[in-house]
Structure formats: C-alpha cells, structure tokens
C-alpha positions as CSV (number, residue, x, y, z in Angstrom):
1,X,-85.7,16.4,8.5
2,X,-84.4,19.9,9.1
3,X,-83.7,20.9,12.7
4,X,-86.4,23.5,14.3
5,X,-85.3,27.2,14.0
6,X,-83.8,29.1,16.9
7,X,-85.9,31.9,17.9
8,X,-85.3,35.7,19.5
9,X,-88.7,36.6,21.9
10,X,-88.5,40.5,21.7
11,X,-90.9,42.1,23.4
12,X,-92.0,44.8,26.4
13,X,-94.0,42.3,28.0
14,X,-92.7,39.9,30.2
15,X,-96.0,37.7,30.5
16,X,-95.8,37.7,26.8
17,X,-92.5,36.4,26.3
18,X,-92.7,34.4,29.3
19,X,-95.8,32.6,27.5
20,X,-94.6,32.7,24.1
21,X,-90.8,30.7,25.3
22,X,-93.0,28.4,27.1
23,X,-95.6,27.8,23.9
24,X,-92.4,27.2,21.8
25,X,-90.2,25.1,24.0
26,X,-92.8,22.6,24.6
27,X,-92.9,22.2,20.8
28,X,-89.3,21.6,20.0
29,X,-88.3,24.8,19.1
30,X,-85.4,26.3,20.8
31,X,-85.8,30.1,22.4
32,X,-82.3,31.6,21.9
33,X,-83.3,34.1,24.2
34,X,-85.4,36.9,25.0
35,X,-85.6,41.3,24.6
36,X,-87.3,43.7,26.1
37,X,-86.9,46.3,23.5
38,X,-85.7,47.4,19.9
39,X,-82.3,48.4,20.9
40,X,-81.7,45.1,23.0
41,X,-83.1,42.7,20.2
42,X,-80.5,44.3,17.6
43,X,-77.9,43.7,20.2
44,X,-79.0,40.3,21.1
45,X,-79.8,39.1,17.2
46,X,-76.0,40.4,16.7
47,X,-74.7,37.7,19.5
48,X,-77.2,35.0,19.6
49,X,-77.7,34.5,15.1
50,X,-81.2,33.2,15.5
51,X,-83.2,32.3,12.5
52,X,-86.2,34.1,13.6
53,X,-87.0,37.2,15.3
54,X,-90.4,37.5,17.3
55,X,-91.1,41.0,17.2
56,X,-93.0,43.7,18.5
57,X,-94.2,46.3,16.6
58,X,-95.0,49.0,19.5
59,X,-92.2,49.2,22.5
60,X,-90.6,52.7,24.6
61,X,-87.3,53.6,22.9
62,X,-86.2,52.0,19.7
63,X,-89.3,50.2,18.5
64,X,-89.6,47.1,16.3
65,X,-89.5,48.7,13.5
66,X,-86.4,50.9,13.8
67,X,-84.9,47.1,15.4
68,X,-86.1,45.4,12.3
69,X,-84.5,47.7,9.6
70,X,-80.8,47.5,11.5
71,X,-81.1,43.4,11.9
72,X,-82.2,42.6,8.3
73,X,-79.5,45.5,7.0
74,X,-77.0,43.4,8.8
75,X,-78.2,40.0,8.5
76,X,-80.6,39.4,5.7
77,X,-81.2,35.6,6.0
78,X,-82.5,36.7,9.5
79,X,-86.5,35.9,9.0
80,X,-88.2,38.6,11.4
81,X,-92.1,37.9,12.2
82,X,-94.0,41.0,14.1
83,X,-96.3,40.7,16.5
84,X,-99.2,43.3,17.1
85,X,-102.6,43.9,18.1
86,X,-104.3,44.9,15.2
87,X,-104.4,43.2,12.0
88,X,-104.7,46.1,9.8
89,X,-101.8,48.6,11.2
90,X,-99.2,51.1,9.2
91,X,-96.8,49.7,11.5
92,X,-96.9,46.5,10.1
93,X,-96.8,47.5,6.6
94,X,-94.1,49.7,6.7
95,X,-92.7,46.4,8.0
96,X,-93.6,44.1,5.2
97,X,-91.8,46.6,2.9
98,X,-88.8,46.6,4.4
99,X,-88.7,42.8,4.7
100,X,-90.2,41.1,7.5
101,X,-91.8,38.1,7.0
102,X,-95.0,38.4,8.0
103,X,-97.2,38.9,11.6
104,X,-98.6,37.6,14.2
105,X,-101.5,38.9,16.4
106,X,-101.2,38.8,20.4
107,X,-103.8,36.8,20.8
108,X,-102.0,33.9,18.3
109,X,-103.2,30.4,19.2
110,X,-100.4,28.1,20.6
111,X,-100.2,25.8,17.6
112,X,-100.4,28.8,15.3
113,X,-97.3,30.4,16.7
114,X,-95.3,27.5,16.7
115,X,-96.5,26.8,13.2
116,X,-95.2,30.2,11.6
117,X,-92.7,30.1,13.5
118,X,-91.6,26.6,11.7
119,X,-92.7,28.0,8.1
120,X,-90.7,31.0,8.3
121,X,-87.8,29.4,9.6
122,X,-87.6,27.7,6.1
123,X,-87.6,30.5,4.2
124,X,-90.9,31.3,3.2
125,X,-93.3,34.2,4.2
126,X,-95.9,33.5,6.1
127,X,-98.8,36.0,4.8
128,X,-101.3,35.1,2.6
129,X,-101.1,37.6,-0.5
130,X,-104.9,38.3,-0.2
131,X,-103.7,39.6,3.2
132,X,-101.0,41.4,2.3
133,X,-103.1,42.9,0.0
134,X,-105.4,44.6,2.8
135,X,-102.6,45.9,4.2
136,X,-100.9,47.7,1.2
137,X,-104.5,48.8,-0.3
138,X,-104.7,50.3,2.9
139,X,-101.5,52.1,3.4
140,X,-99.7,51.8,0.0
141,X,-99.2,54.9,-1.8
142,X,-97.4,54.3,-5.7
143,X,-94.7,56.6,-5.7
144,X,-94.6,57.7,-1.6
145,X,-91.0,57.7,-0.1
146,X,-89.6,54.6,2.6
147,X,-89.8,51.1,1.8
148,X,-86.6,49.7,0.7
149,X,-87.6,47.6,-2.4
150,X,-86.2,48.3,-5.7
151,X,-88.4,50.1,-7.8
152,X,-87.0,49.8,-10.8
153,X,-89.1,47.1,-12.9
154,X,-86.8,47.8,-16.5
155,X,-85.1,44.7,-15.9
156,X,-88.3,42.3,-16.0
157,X,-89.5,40.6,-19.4
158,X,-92.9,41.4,-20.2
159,X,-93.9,37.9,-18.6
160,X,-92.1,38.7,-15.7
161,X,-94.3,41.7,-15.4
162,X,-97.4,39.9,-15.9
163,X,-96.2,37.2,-13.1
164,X,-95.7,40.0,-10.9
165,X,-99.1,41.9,-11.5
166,X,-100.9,38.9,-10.9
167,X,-98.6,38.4,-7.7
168,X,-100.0,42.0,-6.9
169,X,-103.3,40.6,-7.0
170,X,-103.1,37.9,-5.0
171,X,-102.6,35.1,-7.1
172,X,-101.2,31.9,-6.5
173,X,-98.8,29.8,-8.2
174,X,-101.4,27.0,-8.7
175,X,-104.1,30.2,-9.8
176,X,-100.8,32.2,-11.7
177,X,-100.5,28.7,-14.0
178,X,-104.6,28.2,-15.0
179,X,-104.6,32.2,-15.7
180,X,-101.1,32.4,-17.9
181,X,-101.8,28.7,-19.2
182,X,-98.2,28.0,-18.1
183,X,-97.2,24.6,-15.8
184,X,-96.6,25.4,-12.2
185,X,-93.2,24.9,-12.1
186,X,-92.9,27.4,-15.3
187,X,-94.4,29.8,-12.9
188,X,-92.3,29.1,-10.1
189,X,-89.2,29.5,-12.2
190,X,-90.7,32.9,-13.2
191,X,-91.3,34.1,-9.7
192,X,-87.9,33.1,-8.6
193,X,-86.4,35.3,-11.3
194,X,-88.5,38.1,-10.5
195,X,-87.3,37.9,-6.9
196,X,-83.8,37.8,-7.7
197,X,-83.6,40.8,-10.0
198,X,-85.8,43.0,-8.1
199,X,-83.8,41.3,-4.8
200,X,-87.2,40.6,-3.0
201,X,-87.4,38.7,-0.3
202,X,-91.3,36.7,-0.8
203,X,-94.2,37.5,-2.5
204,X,-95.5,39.5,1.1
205,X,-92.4,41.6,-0.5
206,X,-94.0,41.4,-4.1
207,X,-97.2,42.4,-3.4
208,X,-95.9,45.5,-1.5
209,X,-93.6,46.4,-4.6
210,X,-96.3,45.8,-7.0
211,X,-98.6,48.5,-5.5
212,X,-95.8,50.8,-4.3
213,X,-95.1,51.4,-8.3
214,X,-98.5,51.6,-9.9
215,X,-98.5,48.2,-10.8
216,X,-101.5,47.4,-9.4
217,X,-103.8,49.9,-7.6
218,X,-106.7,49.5,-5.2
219,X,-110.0,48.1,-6.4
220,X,-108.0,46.0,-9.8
221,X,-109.9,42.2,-9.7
C-alpha cells in the first residue's frame, strides 16, 4: 500500500487552512505545513519537498500562480492542486497550462479533499477532461502567447495525433479504444508516448495543448 502524500496548505486564510489541516490529518494524510502566501509557499515547498501543494489561486503579493510556475520549474514531480471559488476562472487555466494538476473549489466536501488529494499524490490529474474542456473553450486561444507546453506536434505519428485529438475532446481511454477500434492498453501505450514527446504532464495538460494549437476548436463533437 503506498504511504499517503505529504501535503503544503497555502493559503491567505487562516480558517481555511486551519480547516483544511484538520480535514486531512483526521484522514491519514500528513500536513507538512502551512503558507500564507505565494512567496512563502515557494520557500516552504523548497524546505519541506511535499508531494502536493494546496494552492490558492488569488492571495496579496506573489499569487498562486506566480508560486506555482517557480515550484513546478524547480521541482516538477511536485503535484500542485488550486483551490478557488469559481469553477470557471482564467486563473485556473492559465494554471492547468503551466502544469497543475487540477482544482478544487472552497466549498470542497471533506471526503472530496482528502480524496484528490490521495489521487494526485499518485501521479494522476485529477480533472475530468470534459471539465478541462470548459475551461480551455472558455479561455483557450490557438496560437495566444503563455502556457509552457510544447507546441510543436511534428514529432507525433499520425495515430498519435488522432489519440491526442480525441484527448482534446474529452475522450477516455475506455471511449479512445471503442472509437480507434484499438485495445485499451494499445491506447494507453499511445497516450504515454504522446506525453513523453510533447513532455506533458496528464491529459488536463493534453487537452490544454490540443486547443492551444488548433487541434481542436470550440464547438468540435
């Protein structure tokens, strides 16, 4: 069984971390520690190496995004989930492009947060790609400057580029194998290649890509 990840609280709020070490303590999960803003949380992920960051999106001084960017430049196993109050919010898709692994609301049940907090600790994102999607229909625009994803799709078979157009669409592996006729672990072999030439960290990662270069647009079923 593996061991439950350590976690880094970051946020302006002390009733919310406060309530948020308690939540995850009582479930087995070990709080590393605790920051009030960006600037502290890139200091504190530096000396405590947790496996996941809880982060705020929207904090005086260096926000979480700024925080988020220098951590996972630094540390890119770090997993980095950001919490906000809105659902649909730039913020958090600027965010998802530069690698975090997904978000949590505020108002997060108690089971829920411990529960993401668990899945991304193993390595996996913890968006839904039909949610994902949302946000980068929303705020994706093919071409526009920031996100730090390669762009460059050249070194993708023309399978690959199928996989990852249907990734852009939502698709899952189970939904990726009945479309492309393939076995699920044929798939899976596929997305992990994609992933590792176009250095992506999970398919919350993919999708963004696959919008960001015209791969998929807005309204494509």
């Amino acid at each position: 069984m593996t061991s439950p990840p350590r976690v880094l609280i970051v946020d302006d709020q002390e009733l919310i971390r406060t309530g948020f070490r308690l939540i995850l303590t009582a479930r087995g999960i070990d709080v590393a520690g605790e920051a009030a803003d960006g600037a502290a949380a890139v200091e504190a992920e530096r000396r405590l190496r947790p496996d996941v960051v809880l982060m705020d999106i929207r904090m005086p001084g260096m926000d979480g995004l700024e925080a988020t960017r220098r951590i996972l430049a630094r540390n890119p196993d770090c997993r980095v989930l950001m919490l906000t109050t809105f659902d649909l919010d730039r913020y958090v898709y600027a965010a998802l492009a530069i690698g975090a692994s997904g978000f949590l609301l505020k108002d997060v049940t108690a089971d829920h947060l411990a529960n993401a907090v668990r899945l991304v600790g193993t390595g996996d994102a913890l968006l839904a790609p039909s949610i994902t999607r949302r946000l980068v229909q929303r705020f994706a625009v093919p071409g526009d400057e920031a996100p730090a994803v390669h762009r460059d799709l050249t070194a993708l078979t023309p399978r690959e580029l199928e996989v990852l157009t249907l990734l852009g669409r939502g698709l899952s592996n189970t939904e990726l194998a009945d479309t492309l006729t393939l076995s699920e672990a044929t798939v899976k072999t596929h997305v992990a290649r994609i992933f590792a030439k176009l250095d992506l960290r999970d398919r919350a990662q993919a999708v963004v890509l696959a919008y960001e270069t015209g791969l998929v647009t807005p309204g494509d079923g």
